[in-house]
N, C-alpha and C positions, 0 to 999 in steps of 0.2 A: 504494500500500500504506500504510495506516495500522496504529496502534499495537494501538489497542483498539477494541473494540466503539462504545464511544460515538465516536470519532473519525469512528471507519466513518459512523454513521447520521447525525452529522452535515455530514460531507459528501457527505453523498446528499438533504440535504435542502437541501444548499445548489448541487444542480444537476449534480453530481459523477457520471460514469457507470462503472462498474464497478468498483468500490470495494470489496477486499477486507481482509484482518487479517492483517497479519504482527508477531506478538509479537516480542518482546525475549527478548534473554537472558543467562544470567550466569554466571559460570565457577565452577562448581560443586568445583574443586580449591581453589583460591584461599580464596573464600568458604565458609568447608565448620567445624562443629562442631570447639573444640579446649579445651584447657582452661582452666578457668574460675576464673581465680584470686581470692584475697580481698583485691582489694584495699585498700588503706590510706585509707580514703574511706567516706563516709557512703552508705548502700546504701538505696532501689532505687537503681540509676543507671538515669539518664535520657538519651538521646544523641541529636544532633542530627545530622545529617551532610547536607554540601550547601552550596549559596552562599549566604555570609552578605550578604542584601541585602531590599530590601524585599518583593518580591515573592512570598518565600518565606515572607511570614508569620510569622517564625521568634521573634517578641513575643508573638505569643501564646501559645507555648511559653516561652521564657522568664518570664513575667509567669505562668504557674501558678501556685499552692500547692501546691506536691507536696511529701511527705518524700523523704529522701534526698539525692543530689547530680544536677545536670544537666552535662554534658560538651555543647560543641560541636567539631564537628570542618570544617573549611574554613575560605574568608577571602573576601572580598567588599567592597562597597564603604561597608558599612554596619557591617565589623567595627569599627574606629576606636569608633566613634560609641556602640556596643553595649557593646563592651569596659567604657567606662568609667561605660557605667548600667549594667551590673549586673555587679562589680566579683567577687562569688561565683561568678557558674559556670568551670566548669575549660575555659579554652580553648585549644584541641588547635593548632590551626594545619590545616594543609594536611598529609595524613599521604598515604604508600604504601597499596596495595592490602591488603599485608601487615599494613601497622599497622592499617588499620581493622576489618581481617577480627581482630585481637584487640581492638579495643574494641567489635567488636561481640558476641564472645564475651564480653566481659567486663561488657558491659551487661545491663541487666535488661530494659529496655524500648527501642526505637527508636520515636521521635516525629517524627511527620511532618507537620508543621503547613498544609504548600501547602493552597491550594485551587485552583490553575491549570495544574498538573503534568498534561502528558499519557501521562505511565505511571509515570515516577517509578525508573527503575534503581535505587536505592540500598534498596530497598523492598525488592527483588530477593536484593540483597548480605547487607541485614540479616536476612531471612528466613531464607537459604542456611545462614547460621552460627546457626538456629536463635534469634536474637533476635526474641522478637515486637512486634508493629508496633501504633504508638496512632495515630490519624489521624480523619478526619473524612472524613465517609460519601461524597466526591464523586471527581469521574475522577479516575484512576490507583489510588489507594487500593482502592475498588471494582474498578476492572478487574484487577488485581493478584491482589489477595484474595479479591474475590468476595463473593455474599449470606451464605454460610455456611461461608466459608473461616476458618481460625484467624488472624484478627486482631480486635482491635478497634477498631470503626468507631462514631465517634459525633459529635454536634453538639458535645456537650458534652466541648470533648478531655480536661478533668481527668479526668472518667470515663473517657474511656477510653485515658490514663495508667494510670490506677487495675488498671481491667479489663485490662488487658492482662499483669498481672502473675501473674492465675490460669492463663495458658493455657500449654499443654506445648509445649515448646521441640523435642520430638520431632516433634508433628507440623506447627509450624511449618517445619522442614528439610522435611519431606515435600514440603509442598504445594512450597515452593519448585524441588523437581527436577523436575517439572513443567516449569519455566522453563529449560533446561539450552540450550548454544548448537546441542547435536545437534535438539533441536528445532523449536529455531527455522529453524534450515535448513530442514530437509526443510519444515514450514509453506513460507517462501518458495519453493523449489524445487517445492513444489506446485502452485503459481499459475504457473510457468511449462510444467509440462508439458501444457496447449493448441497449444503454439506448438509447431513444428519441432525437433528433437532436432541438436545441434550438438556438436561434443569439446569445447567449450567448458565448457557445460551438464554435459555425460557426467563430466566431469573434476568440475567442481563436486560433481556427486550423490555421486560419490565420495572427496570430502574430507568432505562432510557425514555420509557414513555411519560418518565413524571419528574423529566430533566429540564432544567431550564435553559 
């Protein structure tokens, strides 16, 4: 079972036999629209969330020109180093589920700089709480959002920093329950009903049915 689409096909191309798609999913209580305070800071806000390390790309977000303020939230091994080139953005640390579901209420944009992310959970989270997403047009981002899902998806991330600040925060929540963890069950749970029906399974089908 893979993540997304793209993962699927390419490991079916790399010789892989029966290869299906089990999405991800995100707790839609937790993660969930709440209020949106003013805070004492320079607005749009900008948010990063994720591991501070190199692989995340997380310079070319940083190194923007965007108005307003950027917030990072995690720690990694490249925080040290980052910290003190760019000595302005607000850095959050390592927060609870709790706190980020309010910085991502309290964000204007979530920035997602990866380009090697195979789906990208936090895309998920920020969505959930109606923060829409800036990124670059390649896997996760795309499998997440979609051709013509409410993000914006671009080469160019300042633009689509920029753009991502026209788009409605309503139906950003929307697409995201789409992603809920009840469906992702049943998806898995679909892929096993080929095989033989066990209390095992039976029992699962019925935790999944009353999953959020």
């Amino acid at each position: 079972m893979a993540p997304t689409h793209v993962v699927v096909k390419d490991l079916e191309a790399r010789g892989f036999k029966k290869v299906v798609m089990w999405s991800r999913g995100v707790d839609l209580k937790i993660f969930s629209p709440g209020d949106r305070e003013r805070l004492q800071t320079r607005h749009p806000i900008f948010v990063y969330v994720g591991r501070v390390a190199v692989e995340k790309n997380i310079e070319a977000f940083l190194e923007l020109d965007l108005p307003g303020s950027k917030w990072v939230c995690g720690d990694g091994p490249a925080a040290a180093q980052l910290r003190a080139k760019y000595p302005d953005i607000n850095w959050l640390g390592v927060l609870s589920q709790e706190e980020l579901a309010k910085v991502y209420n309290a964000a204007d944009s979530f920035v997602f700089p990866s380009k090697t992310d195979t789906f990208g959970l936090v895309l998920l989270e920020a969505m959930a709480c109606g923060c829409p997403v800036a990124a670059y047009p390649v896997t996760g981002p795309i499998d997440v959002i979609g051709a013509d899902g409410p993000g914006a998806l671009n080469a160019d991330l300042q633009k689509a920093c920029l753009d991502s600040l026209k788009l409605s925060r309503e139906e950003v929540r929307k697409h995201a329950e789409k992603f809920s963890w009840a469906a992702a069950s049943q998806q898995f749970l679909a892929h096993l009903h080929p095989f033989t029906p066990t209390a095992q399974n039976e029992l699962a089908l019925s935790l999944a049915n009353t999953g959020e």
